[in-house]
C-alpha positions as CSV (number, residue, x, y, z in Angstrom):
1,X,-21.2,130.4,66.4
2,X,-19.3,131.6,69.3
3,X,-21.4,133.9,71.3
4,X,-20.4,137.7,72.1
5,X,-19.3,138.3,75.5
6,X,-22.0,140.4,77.6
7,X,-21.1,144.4,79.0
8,X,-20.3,147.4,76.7
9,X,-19.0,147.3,73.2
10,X,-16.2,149.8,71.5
11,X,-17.2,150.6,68.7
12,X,-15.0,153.7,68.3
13,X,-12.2,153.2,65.2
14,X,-8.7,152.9,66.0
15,X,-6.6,156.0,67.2
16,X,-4.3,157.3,63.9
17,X,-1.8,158.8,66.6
18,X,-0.6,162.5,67.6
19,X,0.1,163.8,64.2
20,X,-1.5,162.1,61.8
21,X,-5.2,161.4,61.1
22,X,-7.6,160.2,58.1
23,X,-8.9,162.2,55.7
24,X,-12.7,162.0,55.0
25,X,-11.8,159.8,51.6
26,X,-9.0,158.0,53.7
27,X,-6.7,158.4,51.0
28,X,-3.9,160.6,52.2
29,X,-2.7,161.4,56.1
30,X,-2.9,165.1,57.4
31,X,0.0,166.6,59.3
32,X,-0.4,168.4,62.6
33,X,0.8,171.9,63.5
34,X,4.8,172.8,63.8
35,X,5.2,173.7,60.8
36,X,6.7,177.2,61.5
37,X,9.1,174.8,63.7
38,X,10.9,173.2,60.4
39,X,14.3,173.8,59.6
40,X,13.3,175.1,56.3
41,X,12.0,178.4,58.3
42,X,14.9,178.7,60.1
43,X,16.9,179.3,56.9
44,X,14.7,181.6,56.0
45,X,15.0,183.6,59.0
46,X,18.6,183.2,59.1
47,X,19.1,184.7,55.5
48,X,16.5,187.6,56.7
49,X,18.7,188.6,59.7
50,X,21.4,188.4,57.5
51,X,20.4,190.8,54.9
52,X,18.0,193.3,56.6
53,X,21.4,193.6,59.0
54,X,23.6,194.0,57.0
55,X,21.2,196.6,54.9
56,X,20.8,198.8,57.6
57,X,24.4,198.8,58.7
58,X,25.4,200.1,55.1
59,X,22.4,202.6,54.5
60,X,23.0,203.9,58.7
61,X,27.0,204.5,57.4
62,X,26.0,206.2,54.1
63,X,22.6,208.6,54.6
64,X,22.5,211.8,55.2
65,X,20.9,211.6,58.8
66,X,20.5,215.2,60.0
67,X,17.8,216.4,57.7
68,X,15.5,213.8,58.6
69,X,15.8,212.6,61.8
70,X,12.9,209.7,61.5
71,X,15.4,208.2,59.4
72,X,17.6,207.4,62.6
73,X,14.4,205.7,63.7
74,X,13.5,203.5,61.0
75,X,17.0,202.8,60.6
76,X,16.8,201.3,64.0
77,X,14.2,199.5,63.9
78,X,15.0,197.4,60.8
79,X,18.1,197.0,63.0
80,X,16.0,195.3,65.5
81,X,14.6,193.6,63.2
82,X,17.5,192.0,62.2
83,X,18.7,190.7,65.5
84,X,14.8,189.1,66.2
85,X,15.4,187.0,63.0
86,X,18.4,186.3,63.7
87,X,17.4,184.8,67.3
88,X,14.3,182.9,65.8
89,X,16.6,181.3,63.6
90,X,19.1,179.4,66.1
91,X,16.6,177.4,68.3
92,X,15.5,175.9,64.9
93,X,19.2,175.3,63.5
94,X,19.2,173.7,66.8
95,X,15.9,171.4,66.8
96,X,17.0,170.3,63.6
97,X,20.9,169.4,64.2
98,X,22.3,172.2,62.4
99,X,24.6,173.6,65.4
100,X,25.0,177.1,65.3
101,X,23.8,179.2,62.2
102,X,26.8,182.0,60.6
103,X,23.8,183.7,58.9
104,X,21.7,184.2,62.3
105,X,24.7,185.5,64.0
106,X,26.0,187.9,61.2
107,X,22.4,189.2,61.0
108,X,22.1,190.2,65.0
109,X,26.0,191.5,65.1
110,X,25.5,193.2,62.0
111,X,22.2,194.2,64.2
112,X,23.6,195.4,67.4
113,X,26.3,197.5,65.2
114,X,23.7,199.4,63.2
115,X,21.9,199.9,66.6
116,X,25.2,201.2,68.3
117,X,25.9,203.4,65.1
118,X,22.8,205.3,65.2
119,X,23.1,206.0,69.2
120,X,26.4,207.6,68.2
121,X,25.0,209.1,65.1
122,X,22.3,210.5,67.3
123,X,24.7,212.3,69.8
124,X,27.1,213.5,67.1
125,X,24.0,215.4,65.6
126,X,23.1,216.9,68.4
127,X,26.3,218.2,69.5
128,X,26.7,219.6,66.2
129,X,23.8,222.0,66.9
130,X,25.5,223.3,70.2
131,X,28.2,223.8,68.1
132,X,30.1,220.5,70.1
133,X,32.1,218.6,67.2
134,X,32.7,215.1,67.3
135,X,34.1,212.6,64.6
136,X,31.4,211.9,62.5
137,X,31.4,211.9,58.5
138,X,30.0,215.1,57.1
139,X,27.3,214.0,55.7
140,X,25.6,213.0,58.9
141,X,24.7,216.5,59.4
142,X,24.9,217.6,56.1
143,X,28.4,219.3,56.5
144,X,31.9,219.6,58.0
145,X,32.0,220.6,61.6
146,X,34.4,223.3,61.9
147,X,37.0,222.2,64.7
148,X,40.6,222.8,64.9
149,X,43.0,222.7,67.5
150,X,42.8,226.4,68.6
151,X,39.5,228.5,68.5
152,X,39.8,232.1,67.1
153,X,37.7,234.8,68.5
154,X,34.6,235.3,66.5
155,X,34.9,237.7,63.8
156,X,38.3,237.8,63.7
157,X,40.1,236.2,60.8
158,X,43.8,234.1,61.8
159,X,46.4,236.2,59.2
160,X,47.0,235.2,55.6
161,X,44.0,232.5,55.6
162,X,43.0,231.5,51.9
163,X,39.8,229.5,52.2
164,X,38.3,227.5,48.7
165,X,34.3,227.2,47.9
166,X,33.3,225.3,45.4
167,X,33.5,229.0,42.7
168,X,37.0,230.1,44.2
169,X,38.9,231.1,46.5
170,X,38.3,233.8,49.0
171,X,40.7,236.1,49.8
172,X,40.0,236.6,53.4
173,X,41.4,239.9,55.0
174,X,44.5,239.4,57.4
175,X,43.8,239.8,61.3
176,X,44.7,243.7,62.2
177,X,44.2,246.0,64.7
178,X,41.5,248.7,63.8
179,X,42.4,252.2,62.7
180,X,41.2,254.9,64.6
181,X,39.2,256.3,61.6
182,X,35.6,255.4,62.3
183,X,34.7,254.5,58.9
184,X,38.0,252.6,58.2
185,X,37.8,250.8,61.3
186,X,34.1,249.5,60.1
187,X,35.5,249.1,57.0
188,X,37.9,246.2,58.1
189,X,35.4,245.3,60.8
190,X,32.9,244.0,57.8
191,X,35.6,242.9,55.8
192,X,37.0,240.3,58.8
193,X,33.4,239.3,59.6
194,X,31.7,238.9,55.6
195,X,35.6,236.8,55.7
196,X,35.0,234.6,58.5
197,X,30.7,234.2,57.6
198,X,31.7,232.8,53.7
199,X,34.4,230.2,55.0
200,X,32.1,228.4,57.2
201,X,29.6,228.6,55.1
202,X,31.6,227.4,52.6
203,X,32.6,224.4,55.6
204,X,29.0,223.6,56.6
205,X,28.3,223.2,52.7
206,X,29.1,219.5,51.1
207,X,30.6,219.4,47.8
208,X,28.2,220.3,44.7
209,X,25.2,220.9,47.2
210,X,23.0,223.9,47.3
211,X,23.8,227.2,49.3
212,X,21.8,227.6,52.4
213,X,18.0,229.1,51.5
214,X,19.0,232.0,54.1
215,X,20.9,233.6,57.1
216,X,19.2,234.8,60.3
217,X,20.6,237.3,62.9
218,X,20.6,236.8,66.7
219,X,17.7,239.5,68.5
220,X,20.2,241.7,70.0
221,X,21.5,242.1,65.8
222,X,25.6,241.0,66.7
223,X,25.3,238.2,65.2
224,X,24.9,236.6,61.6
225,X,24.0,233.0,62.0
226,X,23.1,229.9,60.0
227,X,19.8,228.3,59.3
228,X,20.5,225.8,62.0
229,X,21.4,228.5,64.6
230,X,25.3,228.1,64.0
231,X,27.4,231.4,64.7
232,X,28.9,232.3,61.8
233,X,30.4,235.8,62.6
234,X,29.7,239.1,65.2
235,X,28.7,242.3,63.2
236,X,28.5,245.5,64.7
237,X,25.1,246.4,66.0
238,X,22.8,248.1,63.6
239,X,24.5,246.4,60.3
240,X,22.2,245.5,57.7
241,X,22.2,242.1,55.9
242,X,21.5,241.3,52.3
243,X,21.5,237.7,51.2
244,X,20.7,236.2,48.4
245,X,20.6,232.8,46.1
246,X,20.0,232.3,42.3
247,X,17.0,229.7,41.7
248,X,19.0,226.8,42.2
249,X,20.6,228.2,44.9
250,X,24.5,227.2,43.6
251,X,25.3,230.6,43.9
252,X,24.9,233.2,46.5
253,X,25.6,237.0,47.6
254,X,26.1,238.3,51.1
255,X,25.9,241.9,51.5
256,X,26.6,243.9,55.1
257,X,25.8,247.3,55.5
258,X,27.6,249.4,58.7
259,X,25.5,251.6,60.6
260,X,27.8,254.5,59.3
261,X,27.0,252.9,55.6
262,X,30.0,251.3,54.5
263,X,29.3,248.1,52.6
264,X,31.0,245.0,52.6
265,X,30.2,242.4,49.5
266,X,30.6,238.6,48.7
267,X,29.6,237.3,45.6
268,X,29.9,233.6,45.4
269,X,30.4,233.4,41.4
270,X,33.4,235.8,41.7
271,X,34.9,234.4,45.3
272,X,36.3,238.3,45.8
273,X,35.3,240.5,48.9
274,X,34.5,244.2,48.0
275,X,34.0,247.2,50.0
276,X,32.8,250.5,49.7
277,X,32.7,253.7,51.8
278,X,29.9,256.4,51.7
């Protein structure tokens, strides 16, 4: 029997390597970590990007963003979402051989566009308060902007206009110089401005949606303006307004009263302008 050599023994079992190492029965090999590394995540990302992008593109295009104003937000940020997917995905296509993913990049252009959408939605919305139109579909800001090439003074209607609500049409009164009768001359005074307030209410309205809940007048009382603070018309000073909605608020009735007491009525059911003298 050969003898052992002298010094320090190892007893120590053999190294498995890196990655893999025994189990406590020895039976089956466990894996180390890059798991989140495998290609199969990075078609997972890829398709993520992909649909969350294009998701939000669609839903950034179609909603009605001026109500809610978070939604610009969220909208954004799913948008984000999109384009870090996207650029998780492409190392791994990469690692793994793949060249360049169509999925990953769709998702974070389809990204950047939502993103880019909702900065323009953002300013559009805000103009639109300061009464500053730019292209923008009307349900952005729940309404058509009222531009046109050449602005009328306020309260004064542009001869032989015909504007259509959803109950009619209204028969606004012709642009005329006032008679020298008081009461005549606020006569067609209320008739031009109850003219000019029901078209643009009638403009800032979409299709089959509900009237506004109710109309506000500037402190100085010259003005009749919209919920959002929109001008609709002057009225002389000391006129009384009289609005009102049915339940559902698909019809509505406007009612100016002159200081001198003549009454000007719109009735949206009937689309016809009436007025009275004391």
């Amino acid at each position: 029997m050969t003898p052992l050599p002298p010094g320090p023994r190892d007893w120590s079992p053999p190294d498995p390597g890196p990655t893999t190492r025994s189990s406590a029965s020895g039976r089956a090999p466990i894996r180390g970590a890059g798991h989140v590394d495998a290609f199969g995540w990075g078609v997972l990302l890829a398709w993520t990007s992909l649909i969350v992008g294009i998701a939000s593109l669609v839903i950034g295009l179609l909603a009605p963003l001026a109500p809610d104003p978070a939604r610009m937000v969220w909208i954004t940020g799913f948008a984000a979402m999109a384009i870090w997917a996207g650029l998780m995905a492409i190392p791994r296509y990469r690692r793994a051989g793949r060249g360049r993913s169509v999925l990953a990049n769709t998702g974070i252009t389809t990204g950047i566009a939502t993103i880019a959408v909702m900065a323009y939605a953002f300013t559009a919305i805000s103009l639109a308060s300061a009464n500053v139109a730019l292209p923008a579909p009307a349900h952005w800001i729940g309404g058509s902007v009222v531009s046109s090439g050449a602005a009328s003074p306020v309260g004064v209607v542009p001869a032989g206009v015909d504007s259509t609500t959803d109950s009619g049409t209204v028969q606004v009164p012709a642009e005329t110089s006032l008679p020298s009768d008081p009461i005549e001359a606020e006569r067609v005074e209320l008739a031009q401005s109850i003219g000019l307030a029901t078209v643009l209410i009638g403009q800032r309205t979409q299709a089959d949606a509900a009237w506004p809940a109710s109309l506000a007048i500037t402190t100085d009382g010259t003005a009749l303006l919209l919920p959002d603070g929109m001008q609709l018309t002057t009225i002389p000073p000391g006129t009384q307004v009289l609005y009102s909605t049915s339940s559902d608020r698909r019809e509505y009735s406007l009612t100016l009263i002159g200081p001198s007491g003549v009454t000007a009525t719109f009735t949206s059911s009937t689309g016809v302008i009436e007025t009275s003298v004391p």
